[in-house]
LUMTI-149410 format. One record per atom (N, C-alpha, C): x, y, z; residue in one letter; atom name; residue number from 1; chain. Coordinates in steps of 0.1 Angstrom, whole numbers. Example, Ala and Ser with C-alpha at 12.3 -4.5 7.8 and 13.67 -1.06 7.14 Angstrom:
2
+-------+-------+-------+-----+------+-----+-------+
!     x !     y !     z ! res ! atom !   n ! chain !
+-------+-------+-------+-----+------+-----+-------+
!   132 !   -57 !    78 !   A !    N !   1 !     A !
!   123 !   -45 !    78 !   A !   CA !   1 !     A !
!   132 !   -33 !    78 !   A !    C !   1 !     A !
!   128 !   -22 !    71 !   S !    N !   2 !     A !
!   137 !   -11 !    71 !   S !   CA !   2 !     A !
!   129 !     0 !    79 !   S !    C !   2 !     A !
+-------+-------+-------+-----+------+-----+-------+
# end
This chain:
134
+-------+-------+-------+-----+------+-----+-------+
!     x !     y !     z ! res ! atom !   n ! chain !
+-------+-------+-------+-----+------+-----+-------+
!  1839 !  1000 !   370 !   X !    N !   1 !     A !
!  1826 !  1004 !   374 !   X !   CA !   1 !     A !
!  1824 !  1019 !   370 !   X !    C !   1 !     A !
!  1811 !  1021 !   361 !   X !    N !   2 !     A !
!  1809 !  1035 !   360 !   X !   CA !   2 !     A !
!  1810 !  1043 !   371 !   X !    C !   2 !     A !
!  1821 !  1055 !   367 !   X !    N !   3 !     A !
!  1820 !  1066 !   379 !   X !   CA !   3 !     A !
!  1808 !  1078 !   382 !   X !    C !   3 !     A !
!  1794 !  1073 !   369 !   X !    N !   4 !     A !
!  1787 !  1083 !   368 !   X !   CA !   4 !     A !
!  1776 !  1079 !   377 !   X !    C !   4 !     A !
!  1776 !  1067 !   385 !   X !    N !   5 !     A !
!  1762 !  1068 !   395 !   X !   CA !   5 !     A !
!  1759 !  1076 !   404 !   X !    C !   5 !     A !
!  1772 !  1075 !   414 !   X !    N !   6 !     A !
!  1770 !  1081 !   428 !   X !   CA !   6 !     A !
!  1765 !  1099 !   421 !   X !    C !   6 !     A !
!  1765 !  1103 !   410 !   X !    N !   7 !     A !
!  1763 !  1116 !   413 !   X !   CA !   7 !     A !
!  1746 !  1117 !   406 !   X !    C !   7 !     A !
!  1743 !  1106 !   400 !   X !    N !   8 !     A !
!  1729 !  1101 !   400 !   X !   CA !   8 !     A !
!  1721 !  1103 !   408 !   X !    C !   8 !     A !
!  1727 !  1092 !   419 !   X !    N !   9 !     A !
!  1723 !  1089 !   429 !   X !   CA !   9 !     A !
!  1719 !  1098 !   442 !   X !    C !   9 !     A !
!  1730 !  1103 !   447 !   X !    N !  10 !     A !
!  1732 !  1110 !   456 !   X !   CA !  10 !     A !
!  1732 !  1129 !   451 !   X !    C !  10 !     A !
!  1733 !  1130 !   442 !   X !    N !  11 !     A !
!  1731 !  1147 !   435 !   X !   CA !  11 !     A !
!  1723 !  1147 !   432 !   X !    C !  11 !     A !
!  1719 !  1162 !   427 !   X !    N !  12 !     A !
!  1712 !  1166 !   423 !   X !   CA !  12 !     A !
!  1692 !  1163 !   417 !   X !    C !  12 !     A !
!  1696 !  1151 !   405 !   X !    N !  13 !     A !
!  1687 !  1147 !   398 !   X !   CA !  13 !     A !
!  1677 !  1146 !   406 !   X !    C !  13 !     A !
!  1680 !  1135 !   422 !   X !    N !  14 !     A !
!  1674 !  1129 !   430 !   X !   CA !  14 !     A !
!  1660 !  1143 !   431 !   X !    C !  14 !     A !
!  1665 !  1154 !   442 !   X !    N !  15 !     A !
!  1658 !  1165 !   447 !   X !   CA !  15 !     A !
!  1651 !  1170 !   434 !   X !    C !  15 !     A !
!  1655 !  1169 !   427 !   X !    N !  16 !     A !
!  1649 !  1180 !   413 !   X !   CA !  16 !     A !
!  1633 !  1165 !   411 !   X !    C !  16 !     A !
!  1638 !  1152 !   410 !   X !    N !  17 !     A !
!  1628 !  1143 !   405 !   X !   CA !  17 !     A !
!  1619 !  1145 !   418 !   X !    C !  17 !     A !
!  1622 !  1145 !   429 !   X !    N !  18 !     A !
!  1616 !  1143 !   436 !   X !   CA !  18 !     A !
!  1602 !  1156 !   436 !   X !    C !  18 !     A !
!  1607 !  1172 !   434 !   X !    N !  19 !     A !
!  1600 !  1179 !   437 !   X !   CA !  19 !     A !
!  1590 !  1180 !   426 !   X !    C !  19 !     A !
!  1596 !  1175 !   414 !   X !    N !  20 !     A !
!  1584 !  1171 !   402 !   X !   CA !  20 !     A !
!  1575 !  1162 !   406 !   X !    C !  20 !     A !
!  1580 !  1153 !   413 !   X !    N !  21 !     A !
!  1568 !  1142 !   415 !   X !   CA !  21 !     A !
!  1560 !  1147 !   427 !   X !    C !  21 !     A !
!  1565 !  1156 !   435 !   X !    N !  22 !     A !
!  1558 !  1159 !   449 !   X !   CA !  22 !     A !
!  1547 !  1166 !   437 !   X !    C !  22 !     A !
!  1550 !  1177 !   434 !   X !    N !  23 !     A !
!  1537 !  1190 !   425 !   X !   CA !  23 !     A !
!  1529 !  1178 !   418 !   X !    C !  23 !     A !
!  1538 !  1165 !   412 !   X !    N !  24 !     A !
!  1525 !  1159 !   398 !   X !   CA !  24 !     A !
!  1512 !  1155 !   410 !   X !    C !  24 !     A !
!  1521 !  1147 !   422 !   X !    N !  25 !     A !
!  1511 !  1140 !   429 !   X !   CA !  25 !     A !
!  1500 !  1150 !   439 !   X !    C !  25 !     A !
!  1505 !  1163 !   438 !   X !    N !  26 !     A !
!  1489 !  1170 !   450 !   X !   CA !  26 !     A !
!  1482 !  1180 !   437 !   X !    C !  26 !     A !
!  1486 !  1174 !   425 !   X !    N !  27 !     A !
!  1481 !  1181 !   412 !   X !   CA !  27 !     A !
!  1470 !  1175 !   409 !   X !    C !  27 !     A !
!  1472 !  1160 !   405 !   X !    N !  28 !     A !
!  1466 !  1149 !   404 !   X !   CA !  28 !     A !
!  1457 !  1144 !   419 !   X !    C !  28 !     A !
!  1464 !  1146 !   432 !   X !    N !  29 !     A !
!  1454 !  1135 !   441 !   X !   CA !  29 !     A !
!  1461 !  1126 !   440 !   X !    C !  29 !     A !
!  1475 !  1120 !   440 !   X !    N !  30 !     A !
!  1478 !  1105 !   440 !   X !   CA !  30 !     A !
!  1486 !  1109 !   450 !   X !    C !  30 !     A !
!  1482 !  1095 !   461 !   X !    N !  31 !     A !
!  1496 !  1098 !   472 !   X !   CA !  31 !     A !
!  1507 !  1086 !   472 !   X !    C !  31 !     A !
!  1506 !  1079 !   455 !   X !    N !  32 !     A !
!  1514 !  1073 !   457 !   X !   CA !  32 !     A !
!  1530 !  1079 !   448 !   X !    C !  32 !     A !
!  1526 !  1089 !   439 !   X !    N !  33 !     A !
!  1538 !  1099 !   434 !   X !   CA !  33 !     A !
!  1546 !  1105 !   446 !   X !    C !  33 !     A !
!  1535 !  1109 !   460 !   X !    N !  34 !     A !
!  1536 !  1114 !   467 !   X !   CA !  34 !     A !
!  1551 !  1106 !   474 !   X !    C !  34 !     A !
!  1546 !  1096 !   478 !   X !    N !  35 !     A !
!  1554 !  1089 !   486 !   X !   CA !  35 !     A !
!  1569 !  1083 !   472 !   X !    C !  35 !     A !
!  1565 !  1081 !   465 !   X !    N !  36 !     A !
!  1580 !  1081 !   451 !   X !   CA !  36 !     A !
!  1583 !  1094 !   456 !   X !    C !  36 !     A !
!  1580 !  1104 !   456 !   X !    N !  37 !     A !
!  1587 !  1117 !   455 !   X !   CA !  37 !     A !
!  1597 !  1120 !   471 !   X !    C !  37 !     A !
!  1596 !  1109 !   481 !   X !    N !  38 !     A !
!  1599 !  1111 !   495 !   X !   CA !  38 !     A !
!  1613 !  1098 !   490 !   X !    C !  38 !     A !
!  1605 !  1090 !   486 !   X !    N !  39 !     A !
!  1618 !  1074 !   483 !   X !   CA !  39 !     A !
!  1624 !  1083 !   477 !   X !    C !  39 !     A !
!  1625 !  1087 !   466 !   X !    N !  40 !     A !
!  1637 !  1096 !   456 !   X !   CA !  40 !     A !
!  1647 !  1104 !   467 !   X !    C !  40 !     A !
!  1642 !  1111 !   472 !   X !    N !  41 !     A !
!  1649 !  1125 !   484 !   X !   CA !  41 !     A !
!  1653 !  1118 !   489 !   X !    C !  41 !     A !
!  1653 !  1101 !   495 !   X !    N !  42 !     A !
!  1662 !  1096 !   504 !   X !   CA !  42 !     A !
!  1679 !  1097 !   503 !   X !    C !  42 !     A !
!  1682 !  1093 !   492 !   X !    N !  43 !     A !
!  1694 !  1095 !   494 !   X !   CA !  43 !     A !
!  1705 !  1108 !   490 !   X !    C !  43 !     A !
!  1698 !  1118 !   488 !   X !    N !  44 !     A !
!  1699 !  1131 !   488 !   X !   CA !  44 !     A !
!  1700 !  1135 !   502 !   X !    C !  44 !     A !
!  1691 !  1135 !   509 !   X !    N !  45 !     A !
!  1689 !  1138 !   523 !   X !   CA !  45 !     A !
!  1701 !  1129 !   529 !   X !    C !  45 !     A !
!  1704 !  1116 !   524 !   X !    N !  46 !     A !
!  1714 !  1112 !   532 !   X !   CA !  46 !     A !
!  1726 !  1116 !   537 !   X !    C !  46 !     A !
!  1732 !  1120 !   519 !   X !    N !  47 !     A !
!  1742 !  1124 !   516 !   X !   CA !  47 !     A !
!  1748 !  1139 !   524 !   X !    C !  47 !     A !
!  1734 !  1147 !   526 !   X !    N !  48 !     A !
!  1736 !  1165 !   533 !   X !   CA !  48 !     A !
!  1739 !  1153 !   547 !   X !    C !  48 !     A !
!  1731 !  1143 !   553 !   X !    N !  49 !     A !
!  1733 !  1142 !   564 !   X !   CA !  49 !     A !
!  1749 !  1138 !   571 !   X !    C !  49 !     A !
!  1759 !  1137 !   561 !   X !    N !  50 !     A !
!  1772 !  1137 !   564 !   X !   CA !  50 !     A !
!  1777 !  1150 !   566 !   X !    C !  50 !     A !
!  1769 !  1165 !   560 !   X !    N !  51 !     A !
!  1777 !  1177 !   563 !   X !   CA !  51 !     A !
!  1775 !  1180 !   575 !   X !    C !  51 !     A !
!  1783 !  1193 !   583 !   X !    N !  52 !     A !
!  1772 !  1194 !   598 !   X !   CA !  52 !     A !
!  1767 !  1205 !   594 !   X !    C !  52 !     A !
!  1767 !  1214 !   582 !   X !    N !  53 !     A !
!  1759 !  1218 !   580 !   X !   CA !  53 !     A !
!  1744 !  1217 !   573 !   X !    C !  53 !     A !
!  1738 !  1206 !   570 !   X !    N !  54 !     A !
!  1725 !  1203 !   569 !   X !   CA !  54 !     A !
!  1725 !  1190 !   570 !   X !    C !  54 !     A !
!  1725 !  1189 !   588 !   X !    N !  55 !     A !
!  1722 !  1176 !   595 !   X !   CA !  55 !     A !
!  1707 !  1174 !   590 !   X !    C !  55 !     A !
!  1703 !  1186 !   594 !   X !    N !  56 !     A !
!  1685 !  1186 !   591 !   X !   CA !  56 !     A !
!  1677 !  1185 !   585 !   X !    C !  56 !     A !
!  1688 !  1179 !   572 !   X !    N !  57 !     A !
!  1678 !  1177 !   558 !   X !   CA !  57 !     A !
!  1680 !  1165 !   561 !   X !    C !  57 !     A !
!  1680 !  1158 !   567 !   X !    N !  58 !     A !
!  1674 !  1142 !   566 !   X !   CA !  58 !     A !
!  1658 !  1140 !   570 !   X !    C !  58 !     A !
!  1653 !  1153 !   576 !   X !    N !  59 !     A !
!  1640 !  1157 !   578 !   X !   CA !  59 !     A !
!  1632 !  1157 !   568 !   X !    C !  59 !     A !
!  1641 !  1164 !   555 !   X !    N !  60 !     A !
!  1629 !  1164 !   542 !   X !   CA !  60 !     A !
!  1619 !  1154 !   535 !   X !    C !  60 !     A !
!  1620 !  1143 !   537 !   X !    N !  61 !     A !
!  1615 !  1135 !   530 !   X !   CA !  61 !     A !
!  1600 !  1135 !   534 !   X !    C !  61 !     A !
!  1596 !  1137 !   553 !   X !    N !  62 !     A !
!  1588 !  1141 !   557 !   X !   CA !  62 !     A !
!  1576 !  1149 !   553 !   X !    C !  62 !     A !
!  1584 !  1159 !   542 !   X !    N !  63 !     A !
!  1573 !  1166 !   536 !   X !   CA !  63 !     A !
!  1567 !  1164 !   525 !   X !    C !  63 !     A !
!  1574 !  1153 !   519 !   X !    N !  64 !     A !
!  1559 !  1150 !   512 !   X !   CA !  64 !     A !
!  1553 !  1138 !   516 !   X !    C !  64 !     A !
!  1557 !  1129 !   523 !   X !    N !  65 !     A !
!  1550 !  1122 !   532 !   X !   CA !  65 !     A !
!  1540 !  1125 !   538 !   X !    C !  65 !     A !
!  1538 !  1142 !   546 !   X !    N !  66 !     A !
!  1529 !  1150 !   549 !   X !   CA !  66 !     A !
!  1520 !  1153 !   539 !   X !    C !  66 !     A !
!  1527 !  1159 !   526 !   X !    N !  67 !     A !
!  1518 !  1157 !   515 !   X !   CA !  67 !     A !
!  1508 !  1149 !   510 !   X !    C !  67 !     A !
!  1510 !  1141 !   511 !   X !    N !  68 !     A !
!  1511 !  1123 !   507 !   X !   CA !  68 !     A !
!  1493 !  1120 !   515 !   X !    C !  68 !     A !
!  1497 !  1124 !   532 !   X !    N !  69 !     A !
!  1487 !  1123 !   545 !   X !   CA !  69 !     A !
!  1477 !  1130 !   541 !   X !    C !  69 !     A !
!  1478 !  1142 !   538 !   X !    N !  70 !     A !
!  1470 !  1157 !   533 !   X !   CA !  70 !     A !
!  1462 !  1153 !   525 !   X !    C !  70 !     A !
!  1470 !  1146 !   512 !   X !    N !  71 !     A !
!  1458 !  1143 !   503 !   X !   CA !  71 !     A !
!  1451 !  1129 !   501 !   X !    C !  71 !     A !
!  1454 !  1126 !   512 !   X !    N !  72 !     A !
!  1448 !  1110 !   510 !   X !   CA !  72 !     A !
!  1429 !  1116 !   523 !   X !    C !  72 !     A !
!  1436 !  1128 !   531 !   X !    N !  73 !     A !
!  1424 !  1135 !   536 !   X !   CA !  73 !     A !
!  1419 !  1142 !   531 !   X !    C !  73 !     A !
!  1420 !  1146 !   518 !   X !    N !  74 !     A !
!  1413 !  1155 !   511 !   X !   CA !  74 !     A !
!  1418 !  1171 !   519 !   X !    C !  74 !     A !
!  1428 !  1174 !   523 !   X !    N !  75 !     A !
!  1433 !  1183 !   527 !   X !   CA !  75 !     A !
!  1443 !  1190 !   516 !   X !    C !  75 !     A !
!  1434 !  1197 !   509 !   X !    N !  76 !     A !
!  1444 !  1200 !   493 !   X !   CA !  76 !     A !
!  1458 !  1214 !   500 !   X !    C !  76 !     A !
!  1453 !  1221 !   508 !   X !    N !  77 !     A !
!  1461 !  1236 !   509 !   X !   CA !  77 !     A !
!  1472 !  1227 !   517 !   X !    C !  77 !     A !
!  1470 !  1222 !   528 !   X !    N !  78 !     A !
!  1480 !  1216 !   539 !   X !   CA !  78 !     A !
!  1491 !  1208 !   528 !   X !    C !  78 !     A !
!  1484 !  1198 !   520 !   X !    N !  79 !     A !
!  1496 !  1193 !   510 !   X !   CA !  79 !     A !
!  1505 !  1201 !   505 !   X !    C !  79 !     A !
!  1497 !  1211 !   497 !   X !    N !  80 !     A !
!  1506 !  1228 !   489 !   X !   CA !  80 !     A !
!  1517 !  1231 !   498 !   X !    C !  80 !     A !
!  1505 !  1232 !   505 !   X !    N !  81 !     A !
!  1521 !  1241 !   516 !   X !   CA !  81 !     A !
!  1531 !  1231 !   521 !   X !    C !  81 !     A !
!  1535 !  1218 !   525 !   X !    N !  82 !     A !
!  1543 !  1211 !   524 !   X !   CA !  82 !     A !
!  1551 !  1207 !   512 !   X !    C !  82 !     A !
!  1546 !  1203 !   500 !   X !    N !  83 !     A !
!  1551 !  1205 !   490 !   X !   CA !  83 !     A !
!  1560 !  1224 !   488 !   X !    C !  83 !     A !
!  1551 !  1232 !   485 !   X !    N !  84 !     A !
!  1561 !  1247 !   485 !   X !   CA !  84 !     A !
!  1570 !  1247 !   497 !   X !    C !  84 !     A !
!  1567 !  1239 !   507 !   X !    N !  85 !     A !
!  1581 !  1243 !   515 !   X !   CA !  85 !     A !
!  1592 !  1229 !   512 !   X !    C !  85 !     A !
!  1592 !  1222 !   506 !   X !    N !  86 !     A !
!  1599 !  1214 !   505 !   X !   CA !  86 !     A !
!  1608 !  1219 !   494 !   X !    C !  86 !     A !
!  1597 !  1231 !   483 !   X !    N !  87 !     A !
!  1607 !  1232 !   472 !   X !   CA !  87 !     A !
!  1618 !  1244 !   476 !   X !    C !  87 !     A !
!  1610 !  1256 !   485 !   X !    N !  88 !     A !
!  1619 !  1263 !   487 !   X !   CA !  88 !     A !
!  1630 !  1256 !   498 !   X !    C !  88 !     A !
!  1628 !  1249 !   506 !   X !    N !  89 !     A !
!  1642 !  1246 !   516 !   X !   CA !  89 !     A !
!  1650 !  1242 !   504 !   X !    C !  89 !     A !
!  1647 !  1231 !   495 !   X !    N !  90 !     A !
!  1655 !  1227 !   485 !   X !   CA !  90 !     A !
!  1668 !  1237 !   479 !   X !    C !  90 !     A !
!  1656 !  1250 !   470 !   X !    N !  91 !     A !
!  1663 !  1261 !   465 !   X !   CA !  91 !     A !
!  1671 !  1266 !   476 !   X !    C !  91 !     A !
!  1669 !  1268 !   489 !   X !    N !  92 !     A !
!  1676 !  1274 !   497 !   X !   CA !  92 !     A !
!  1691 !  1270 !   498 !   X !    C !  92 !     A !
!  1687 !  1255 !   499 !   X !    N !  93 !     A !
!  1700 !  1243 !   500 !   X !   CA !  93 !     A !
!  1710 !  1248 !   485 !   X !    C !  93 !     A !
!  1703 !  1247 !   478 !   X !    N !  94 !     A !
!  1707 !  1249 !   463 !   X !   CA !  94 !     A !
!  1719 !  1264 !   464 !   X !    C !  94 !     A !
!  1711 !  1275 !   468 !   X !    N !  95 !     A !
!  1720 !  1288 !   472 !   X !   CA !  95 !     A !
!  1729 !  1285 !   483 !   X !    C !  95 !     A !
!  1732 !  1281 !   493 !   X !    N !  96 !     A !
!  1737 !  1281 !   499 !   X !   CA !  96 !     A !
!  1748 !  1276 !   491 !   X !    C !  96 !     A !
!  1745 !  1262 !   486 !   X !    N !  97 !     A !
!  1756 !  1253 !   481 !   X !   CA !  97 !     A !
!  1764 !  1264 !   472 !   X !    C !  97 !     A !
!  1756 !  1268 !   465 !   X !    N !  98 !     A !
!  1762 !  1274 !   449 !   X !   CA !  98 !     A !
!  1773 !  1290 !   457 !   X !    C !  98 !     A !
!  1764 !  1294 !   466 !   X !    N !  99 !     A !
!  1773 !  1308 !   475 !   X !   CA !  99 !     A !
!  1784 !  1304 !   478 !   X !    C !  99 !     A !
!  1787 !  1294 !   483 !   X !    N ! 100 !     A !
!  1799 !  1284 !   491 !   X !   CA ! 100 !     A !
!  1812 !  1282 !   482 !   X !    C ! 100 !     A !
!  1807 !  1275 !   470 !   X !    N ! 101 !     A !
!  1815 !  1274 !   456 !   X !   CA ! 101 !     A !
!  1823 !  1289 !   454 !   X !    C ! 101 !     A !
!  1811 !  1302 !   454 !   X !    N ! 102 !     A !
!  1814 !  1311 !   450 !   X !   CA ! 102 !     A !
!  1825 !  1321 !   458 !   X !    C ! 102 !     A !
!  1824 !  1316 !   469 !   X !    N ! 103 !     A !
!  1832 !  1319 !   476 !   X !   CA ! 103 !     A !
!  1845 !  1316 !   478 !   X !    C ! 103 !     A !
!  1843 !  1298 !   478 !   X !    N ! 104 !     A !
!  1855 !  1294 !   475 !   X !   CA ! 104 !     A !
!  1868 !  1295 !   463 !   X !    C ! 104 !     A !
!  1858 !  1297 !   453 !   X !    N ! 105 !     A !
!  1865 !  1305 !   440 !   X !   CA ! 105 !     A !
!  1869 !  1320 !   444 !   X !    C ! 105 !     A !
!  1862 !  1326 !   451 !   X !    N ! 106 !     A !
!  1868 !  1338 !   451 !   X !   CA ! 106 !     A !
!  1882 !  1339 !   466 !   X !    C ! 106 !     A !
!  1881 !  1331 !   470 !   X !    N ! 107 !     A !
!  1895 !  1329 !   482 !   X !   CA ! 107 !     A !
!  1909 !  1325 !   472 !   X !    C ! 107 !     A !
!  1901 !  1313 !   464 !   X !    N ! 108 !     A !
!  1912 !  1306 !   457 !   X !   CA ! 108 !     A !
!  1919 !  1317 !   447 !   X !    C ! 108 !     A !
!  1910 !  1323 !   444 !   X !    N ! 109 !     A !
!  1918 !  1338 !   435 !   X !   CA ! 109 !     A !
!  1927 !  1343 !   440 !   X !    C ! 109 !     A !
!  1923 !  1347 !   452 !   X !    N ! 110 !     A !
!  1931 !  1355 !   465 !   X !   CA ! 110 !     A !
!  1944 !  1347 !   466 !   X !    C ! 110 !     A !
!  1947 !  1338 !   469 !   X !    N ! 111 !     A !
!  1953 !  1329 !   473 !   X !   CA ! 111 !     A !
!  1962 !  1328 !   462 !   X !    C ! 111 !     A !
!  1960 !  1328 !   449 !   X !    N ! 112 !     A !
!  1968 !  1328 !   439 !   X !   CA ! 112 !     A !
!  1973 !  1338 !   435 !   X !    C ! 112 !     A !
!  1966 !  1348 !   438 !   X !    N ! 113 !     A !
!  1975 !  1365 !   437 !   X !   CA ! 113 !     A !
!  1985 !  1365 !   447 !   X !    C ! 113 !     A !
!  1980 !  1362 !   462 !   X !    N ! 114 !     A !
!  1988 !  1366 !   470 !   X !   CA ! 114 !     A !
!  2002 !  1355 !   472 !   X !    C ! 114 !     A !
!  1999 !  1345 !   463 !   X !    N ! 115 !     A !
!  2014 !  1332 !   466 !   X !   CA ! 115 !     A !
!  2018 !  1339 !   454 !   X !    C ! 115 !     A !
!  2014 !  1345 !   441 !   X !    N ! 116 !     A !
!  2024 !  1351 !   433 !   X !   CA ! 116 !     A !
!  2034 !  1363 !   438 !   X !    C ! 116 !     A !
!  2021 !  1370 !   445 !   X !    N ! 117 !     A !
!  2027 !  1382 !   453 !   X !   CA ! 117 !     A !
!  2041 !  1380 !   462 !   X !    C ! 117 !     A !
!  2039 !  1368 !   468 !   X !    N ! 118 !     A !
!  2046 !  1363 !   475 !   X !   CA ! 118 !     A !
!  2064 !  1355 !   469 !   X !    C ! 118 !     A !
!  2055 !  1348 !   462 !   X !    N ! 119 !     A !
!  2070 !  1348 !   452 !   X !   CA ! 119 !     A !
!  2079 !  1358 !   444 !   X !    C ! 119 !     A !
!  2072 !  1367 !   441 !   X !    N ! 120 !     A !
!  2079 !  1380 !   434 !   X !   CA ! 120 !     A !
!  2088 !  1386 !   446 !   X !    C ! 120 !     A !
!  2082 !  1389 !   460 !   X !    N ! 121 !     A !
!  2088 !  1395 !   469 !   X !   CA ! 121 !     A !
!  2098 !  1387 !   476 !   X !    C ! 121 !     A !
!  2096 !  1375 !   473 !   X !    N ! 122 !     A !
!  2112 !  1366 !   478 !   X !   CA ! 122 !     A !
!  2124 !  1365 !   468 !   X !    C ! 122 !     A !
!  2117 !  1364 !   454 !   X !    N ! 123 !     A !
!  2128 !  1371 !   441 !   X !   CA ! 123 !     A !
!  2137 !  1381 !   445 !   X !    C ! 123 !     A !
!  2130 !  1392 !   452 !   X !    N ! 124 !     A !
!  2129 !  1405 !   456 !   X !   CA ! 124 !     A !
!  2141 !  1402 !   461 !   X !    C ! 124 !     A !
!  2141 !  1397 !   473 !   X !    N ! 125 !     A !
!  2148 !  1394 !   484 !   X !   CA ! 125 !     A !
!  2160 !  1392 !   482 !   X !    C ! 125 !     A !
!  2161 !  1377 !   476 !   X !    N ! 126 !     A !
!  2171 !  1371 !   475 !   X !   CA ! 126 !     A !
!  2177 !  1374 !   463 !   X !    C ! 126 !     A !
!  2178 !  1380 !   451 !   X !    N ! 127 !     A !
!  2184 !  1384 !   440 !   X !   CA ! 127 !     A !
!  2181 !  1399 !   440 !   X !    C ! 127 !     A !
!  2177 !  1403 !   448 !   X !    N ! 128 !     A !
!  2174 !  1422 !   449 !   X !   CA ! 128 !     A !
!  2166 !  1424 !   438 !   X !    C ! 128 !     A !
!  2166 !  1434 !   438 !   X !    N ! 129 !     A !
!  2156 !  1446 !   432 !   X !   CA ! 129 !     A !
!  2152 !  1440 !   414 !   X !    C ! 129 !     A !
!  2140 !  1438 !   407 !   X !    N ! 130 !     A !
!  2136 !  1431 !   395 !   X !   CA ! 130 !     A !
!  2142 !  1443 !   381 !   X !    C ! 130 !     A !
!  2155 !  1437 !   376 !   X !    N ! 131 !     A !
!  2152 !  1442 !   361 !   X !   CA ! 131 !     A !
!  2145 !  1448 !   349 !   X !    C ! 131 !     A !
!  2145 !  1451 !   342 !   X !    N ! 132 !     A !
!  2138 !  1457 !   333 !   X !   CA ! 132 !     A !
!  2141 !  1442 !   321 !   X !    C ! 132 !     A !
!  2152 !  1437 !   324 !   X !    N ! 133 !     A !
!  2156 !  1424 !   314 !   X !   CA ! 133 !     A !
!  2151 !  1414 !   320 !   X !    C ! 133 !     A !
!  2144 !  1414 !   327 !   X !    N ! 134 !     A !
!  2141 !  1399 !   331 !   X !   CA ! 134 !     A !
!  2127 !  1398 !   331 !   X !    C ! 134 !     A !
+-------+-------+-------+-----+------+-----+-------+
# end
């Protein structure tokens, strides 16, 4: 079985399609891109809903659903601003994630200086003091 779905699926692509289709559909007047653009974020939104840190994005889909209501009322701003907040929580999600990584690379550095550090000073220990020959 290809191993390239679940990251189809459940990453990225999902949020990025979805927020193109949220903008085509309150661009256009269609609330039916609208509501494609909510099915797409489903399983995106699922996926955060396993972290405990963004239980609460299983909420998103709601907003262009809201969108979706807005402009089937001829409510053009109320759609905007559900769409713009759907794109920034997204980006937000996006930094957090990407800060996290960055962090984690920067511990894992740490972690690798200090187990070298650590090994040199047991060298230390047990064979004494480091040569100039070795």
């Amino acid at each position: 079985m290809p191993q390239w779905w679940p990251a189809l699926v459940f990453g990225w692509p999902g949020p990025i399609l979805a927020m193109m289709l949220s903008v085509i559909g309150v661009v256009r007047a269609k609330v039916s891109w609208l509501v494609a653009g909510a099915v797409v974020l489903l399983p995106f939104c699922f996926y955060l809903l396993l972290t405990p840190r963004f239980r609460w994005a299983v909420l998103l889909p709601f907003l262009p659903l809201l969108a979706a209501r807005a402009t089937a009322r001829g409510a053009t701003r109320i759609a905007w601003v559900a769409v713009l907040l759907l794109v920034g929580v997204l980006v937000a999600i996006a930094g957090l994630i990407l800060s996290g990584e960055r962090q984690h690379r920067a511990s894992a550095a740490v972690d690798v200086g200090t187990s070298r550090h650590a090994i040199a000073v047991a060298k230390t220990a047990t064979q004494g003091p480091l040569t100039s020959s070795e």
